[in-house]
N, C-alpha and C positions, 0 to 999 in steps of 0.2 A: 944161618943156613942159606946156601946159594938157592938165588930164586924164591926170596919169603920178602925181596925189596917193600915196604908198606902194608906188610898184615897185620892184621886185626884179631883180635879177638880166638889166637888160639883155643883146640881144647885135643884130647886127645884120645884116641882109639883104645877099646877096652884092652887089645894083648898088648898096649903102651908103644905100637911098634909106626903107628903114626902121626902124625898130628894133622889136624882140617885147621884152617884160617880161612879170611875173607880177605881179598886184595884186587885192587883191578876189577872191581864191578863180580865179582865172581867167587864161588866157595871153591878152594882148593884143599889137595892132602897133597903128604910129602913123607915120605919114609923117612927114616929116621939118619938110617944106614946109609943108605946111596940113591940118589937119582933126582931127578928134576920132581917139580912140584906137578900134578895132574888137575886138570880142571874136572871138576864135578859136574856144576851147572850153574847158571848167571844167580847174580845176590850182589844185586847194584849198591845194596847198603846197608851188609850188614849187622844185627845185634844181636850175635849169639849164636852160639849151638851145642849141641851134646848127638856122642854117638855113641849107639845101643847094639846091641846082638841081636841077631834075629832067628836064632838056632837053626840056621840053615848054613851054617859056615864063612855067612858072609855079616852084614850090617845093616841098622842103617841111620840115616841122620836126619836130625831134628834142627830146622834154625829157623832164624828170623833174616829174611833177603831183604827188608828195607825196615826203613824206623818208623815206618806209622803201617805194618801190613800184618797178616797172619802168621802165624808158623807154618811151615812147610815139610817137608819131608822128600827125600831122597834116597836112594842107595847109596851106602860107599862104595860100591864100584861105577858112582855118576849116572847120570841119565836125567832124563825130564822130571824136575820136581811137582808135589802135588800139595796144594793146601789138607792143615790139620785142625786149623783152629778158622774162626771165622773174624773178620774183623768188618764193618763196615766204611767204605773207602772215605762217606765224608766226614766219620768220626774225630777223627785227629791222635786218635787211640794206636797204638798199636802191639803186639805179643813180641815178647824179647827173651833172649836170656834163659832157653827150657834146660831145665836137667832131667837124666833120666834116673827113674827108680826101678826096684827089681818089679817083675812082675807084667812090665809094658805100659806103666803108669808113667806120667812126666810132671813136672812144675815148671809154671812159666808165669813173668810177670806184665801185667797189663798197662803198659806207658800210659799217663793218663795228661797226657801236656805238659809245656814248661813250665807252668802256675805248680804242679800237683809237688807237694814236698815227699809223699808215697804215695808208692805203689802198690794196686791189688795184686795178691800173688794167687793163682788158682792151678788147679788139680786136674791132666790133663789123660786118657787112655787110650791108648793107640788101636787098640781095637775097636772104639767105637768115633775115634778122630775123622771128622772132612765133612760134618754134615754141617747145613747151612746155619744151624742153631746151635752150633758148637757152642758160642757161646752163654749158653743158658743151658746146657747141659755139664760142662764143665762144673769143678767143685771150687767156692770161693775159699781159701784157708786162712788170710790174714791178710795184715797189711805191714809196708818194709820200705825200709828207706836204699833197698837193695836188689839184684838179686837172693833169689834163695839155693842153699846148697842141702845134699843130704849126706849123714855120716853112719853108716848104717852100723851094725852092732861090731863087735870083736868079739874074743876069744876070751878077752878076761873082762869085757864090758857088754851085755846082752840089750842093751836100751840102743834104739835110734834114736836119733834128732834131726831135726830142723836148722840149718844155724842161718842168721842173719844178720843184717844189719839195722836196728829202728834209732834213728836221733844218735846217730853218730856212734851206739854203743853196739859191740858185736854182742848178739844172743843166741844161745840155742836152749830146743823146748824139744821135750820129751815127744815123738810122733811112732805109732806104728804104723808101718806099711803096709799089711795086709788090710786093716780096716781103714786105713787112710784118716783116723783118728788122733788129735793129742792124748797123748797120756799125763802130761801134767804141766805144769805152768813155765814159761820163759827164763832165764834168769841170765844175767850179763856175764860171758866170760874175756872180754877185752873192751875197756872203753877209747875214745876219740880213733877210731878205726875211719880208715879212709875208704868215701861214698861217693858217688857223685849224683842219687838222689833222683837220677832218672835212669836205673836199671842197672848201674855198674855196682861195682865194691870189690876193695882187695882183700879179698880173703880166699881160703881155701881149705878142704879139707879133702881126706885121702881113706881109701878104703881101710888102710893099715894104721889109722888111728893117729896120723899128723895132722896138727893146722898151722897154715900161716897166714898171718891177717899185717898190715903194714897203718902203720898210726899216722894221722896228722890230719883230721878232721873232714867234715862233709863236702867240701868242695875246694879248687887247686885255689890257693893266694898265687897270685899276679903283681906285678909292677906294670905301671903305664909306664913303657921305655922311649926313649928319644934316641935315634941313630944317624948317623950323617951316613955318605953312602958307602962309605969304607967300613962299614960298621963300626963305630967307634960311638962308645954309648956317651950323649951328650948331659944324660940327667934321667929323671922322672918328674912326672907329675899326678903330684900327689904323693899319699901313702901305700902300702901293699893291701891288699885285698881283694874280694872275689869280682876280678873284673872281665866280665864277657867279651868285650868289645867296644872300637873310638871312634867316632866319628871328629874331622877340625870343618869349624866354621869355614866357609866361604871367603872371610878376612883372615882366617889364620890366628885367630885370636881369643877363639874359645874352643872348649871340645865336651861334645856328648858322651858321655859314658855308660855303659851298661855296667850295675852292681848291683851285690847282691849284698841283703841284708844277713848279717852273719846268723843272728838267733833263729829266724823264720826261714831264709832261706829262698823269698819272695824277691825276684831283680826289679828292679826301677829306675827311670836313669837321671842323671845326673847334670848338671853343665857347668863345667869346670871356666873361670875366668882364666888366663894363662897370665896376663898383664898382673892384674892382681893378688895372684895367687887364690883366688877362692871358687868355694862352689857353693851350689844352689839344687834343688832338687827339685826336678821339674814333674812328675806326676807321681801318687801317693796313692795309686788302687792298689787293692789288698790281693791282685792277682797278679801274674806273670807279665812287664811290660820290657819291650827289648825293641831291637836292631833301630836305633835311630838314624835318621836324615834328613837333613838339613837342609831347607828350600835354597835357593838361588839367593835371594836377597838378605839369608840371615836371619829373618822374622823367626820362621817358625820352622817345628820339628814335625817331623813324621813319626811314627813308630808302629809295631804290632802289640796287640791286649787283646789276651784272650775275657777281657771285661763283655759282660752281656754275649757270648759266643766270644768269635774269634776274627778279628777286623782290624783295618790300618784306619790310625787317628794321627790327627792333626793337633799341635799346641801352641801356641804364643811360646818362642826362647825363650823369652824373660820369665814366663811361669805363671802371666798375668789369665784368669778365665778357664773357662773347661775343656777338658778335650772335646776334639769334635771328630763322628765317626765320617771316614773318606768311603770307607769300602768294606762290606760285610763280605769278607773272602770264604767264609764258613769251613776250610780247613787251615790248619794250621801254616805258615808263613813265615819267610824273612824277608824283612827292604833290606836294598843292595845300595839305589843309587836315587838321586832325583835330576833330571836332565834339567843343563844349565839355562836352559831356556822356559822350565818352571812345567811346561805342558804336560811330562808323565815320571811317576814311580814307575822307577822295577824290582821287582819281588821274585824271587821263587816260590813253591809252594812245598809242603811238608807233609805230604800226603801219600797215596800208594803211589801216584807218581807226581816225581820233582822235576819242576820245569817251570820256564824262566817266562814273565808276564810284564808288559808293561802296562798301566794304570794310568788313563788321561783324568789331566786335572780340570777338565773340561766336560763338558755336553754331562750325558748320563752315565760318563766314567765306567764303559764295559772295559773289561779287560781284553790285551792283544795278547792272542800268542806269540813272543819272538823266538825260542826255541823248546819244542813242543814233540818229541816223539816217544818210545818205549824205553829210552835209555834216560840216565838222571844227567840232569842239565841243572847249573845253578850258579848264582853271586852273578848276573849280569849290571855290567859298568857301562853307562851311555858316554861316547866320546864327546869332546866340548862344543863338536858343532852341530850333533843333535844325530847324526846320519848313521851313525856306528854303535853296535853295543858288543863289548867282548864279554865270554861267560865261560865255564868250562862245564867238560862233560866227559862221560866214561864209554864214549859212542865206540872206542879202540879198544875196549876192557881195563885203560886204565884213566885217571884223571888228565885231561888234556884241555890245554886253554881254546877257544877260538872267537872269531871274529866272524861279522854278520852286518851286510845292510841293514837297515830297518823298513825299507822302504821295497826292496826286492829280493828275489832266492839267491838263495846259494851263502856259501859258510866257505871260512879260511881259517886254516888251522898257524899258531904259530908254534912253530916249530922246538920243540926242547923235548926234553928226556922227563914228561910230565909235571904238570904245573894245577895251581887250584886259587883263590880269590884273585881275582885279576881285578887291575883299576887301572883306570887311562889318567895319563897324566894331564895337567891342566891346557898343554900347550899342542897334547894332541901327537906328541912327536914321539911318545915312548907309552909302552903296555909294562905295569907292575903286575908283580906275581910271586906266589912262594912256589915254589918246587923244593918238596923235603922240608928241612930249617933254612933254605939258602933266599935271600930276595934275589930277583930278579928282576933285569929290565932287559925290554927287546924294543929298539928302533923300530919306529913303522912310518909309512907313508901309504897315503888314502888318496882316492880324488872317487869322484860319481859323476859317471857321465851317459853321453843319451846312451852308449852302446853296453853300459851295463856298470856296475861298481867292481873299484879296481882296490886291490891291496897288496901289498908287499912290507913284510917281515923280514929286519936283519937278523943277526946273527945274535940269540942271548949273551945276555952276558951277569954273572954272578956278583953282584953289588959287594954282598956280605952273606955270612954265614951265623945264625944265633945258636947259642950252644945248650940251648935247651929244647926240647922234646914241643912241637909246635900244632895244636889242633888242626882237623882238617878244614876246618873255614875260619881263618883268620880275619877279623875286620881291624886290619891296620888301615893306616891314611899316610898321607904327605903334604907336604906344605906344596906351596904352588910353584916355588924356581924347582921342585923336584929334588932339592937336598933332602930335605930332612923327614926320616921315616917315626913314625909314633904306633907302639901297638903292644898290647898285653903283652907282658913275659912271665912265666913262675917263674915264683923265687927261687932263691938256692938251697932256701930249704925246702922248698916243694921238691924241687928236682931231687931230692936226695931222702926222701923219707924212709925210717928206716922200716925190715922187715923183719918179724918175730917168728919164728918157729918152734910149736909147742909137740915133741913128740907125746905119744900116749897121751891126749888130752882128756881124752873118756876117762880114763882111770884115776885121774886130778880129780873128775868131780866128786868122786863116792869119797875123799877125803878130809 
């Protein structure tokens, strides 16, 4: 549909005549029939929403505007949103994913970090939503490796349910609505249903008694792919499996991996020899350990663990000794880069608000704001000679890369039709970046001088294009002449899983 460029997360208006998404920092609708898409109100980061009738002829909507915040609420016909639910900002929690039920009730599930394999789902009322202890007022109902949907009764089937997703298998359980009570126990009707275990799931059901749910298990299988700049796939490394994200060595001769254990579900990361083909597994907590980087010299790894809270640690590459904690950031986190000169991490945060930090590896190691306001900023890359950090943000409403002294104000945008994980190349001379599935490189040239820092950005230009469906924060890398690109791809069977449609599925169970 013209004008839906990067949405997210449709769902759709009760007389089916519109549909809301998220795109561009922002919840939008769009008629179905004709017209441009209308902005609502900002939702820098979407997860979720459902919209409700409000017997006054109009609407309204229920979402989640960022990944660790409250639920919120709005009109459909737009205006200033209002919290529903409560969340505390340095929890690292956040509400996602509500559906509505008849009555002015809602379900929504409580992110509970990247470690949690589920999530809490609870029982939400709009009539009594937005006080400060929402959440302790709200009702717990289960736990789910999903969101939750509801299938309310038919015509030749009078039982509601619940349906879900727990351990890869779709369920639905017996719920009425009026008392917001099970009526009877869980039972599987699809197994290895596709999850992704922090609030998504493909599934679906429909008031007229369809579901459709799409198979191929809890999270997407990836290839570590190798590209030259033509796009021309040069190999993999390694096998396929649940791979987050790569960092390469400093020498170009090993690489960090983020992967996930298939049965638990638990990432940890990895450090692949390239030379020899092998790997080694460099930390072994039983929680959530992710976005590695790589010191200057090779030695050691960075990463975040939410072990004991939530904090950037430090490891011997070789795997030798314990981790050692750098920085208790107490909400949630990604490292982006480590400046070649060893003195700071940059991180974003994952919090009610995402913004970009550098971390000195020095003195008492307070954190710097390098970009810091009301809009989401994230993935900042330090240039090689310490003075530069590119990052992007949705400060225009939609994903857009820029650049930034470290040292003084002011910000330069480079220029392209939106872009998101940027990284400077080693020689300083080009800014990578994806925009859609396409890589990109843009020529730059820098200097700092006493009358202020100067920057100019050529003209982009499209490397290559990957033909598969590309997360919104990519942690690809490149070698150091700037050939050759390396970064998660799904496979081709991921990209193609298939999708089941069950009419009348209520009526299958009483058989």
């Amino acid at each position: 549909m013209p004008g839906t460029d990067g949405a997210e997360f449709p769902f759709w208006s009760p007389d089916n005549r519109y549909l809301a998404f998220f795109a561009d920092g922002k919840l939008k609708k769009i008629d179905i029939t004709a017209g441009p898409p209308q902005i609502l109100c900002d939702a820098p980061n979407g997860r979720g929403g459902a919209w409700a009738e409000d017997g006054q002829g109009s609407g309204v909507i229920i979402f989640s505007p960022m990944i660790t915040s409250s639920l919120h609420r709005v009109s459909s016909a737009g205006g200033e949103s209002t919290p529903v639910t409560h969340v505390s900002d340095a929890s690292g929690l956040g509400h996602r994913h509500p559906r509505v039920l008849p009555g002015g009730r809602f379900l929504y599930i409580q992110y509970e970090g990247p470690g949690a394999i589920e999530s809490s789902v609870f029982l939400g009322d709009l009539s009594t939503a937005g006080s400060k202890t929402q959440a302790n007022e709200t009702k717990p109902l289960l736990q789910a490796s999903s969101r939750v949907s509801y299938a309310p009764p038919t015509a030749s089937h009078p039982q509601g349910y619940l349906v879900y997703v727990l351990d890869d298998t779709l369920f639905a359980q017996p719920f009425d609505v009026e008392s917001a009570e099970f009526t009877g126990e869980r039972f599987p009707i699809a197994e290895s249903v596709y999850s992704s275990r922090i609030g998504g799931g493909d599934f679906l059901v429909s008031t007229a008694g369809t579901l459709s749910y799409r198979t191929g298990g809890a999270k997407s299988m990836t290839e570590i792919t190798w590209f030259d700049r033509q796009g021309d796939k040069l190999g993999t490394a390694g096998e396929a499996g649940h791979h987050l994200g790569v960092r390469l060595s400093p020498d170009g001769g090993r690489l960090a991996v983020n992967t996930a254990d298939p049965q638990t579900g638990n990432y940890d990361i990895w450090v692949r020899d390239l030379r020899r083909d092998a790997v080694t597994r460099l930390t072994f907590h039983a929680t959530f350990d992710r976005s590695p980087v790589w010191s200057p010299d090779g030695t050691r790894i960075a990463f975040v663990s939410r072990r004991d809270g939530v904090g950037i640690y430090e490891k011997a590459a070789g795997g030798a000794g314990q981790a050692e904690l750098l920085f208790d950031t107490k909400v949630d986190a990604q490292l982006w880069d480590w400046s070649r000169d060893g003195r700071y991490l940059s991180y974003h945060t994952l919090a009610s608000s995402i913004d970009v930090f550098a971390l000195p590896m020095e003195a008492e190691r307070k954190p710097i704001p390098l970009a810091q306001t009301e809009f989401l900023e994230a993935a900042g890359s330090f240039s090689p000679d310490g003075t530069w950090i590119v990052y992007y943000s949705i400060e225009t409403g939609r994903r857009e890369v820029y650049v930034r002294p470290l040292s003084e104000e002011g910000k330069f945008q480079v220029l392209h039709n939106g872009g998101r994980s940027p990284m400077w190349s080693t020689d300083g001379k080009e800014i990578f970046y994806i925009s859609g599935n396409k890589m990109m490189a843009a020529p730059v040239q820098t200097a700092s001088m006493q009358t202020g820092a100067t920057f100019e950005a050529g003209v982009p230009q499209v490397l290559f294009e990957v033909d598969r469906q590309l997360p919104v924060i990519v942690r690809f890398d490149v070698t150091a002449d700037g050939q050759r690109f390396i970064m998660p791809v799904p496979t081709e069977e991921q990209a193609s899983l298939p999708i089941t449609i069950v009419t009348n599925w209520q009526q299958a169970l009483a058989q």
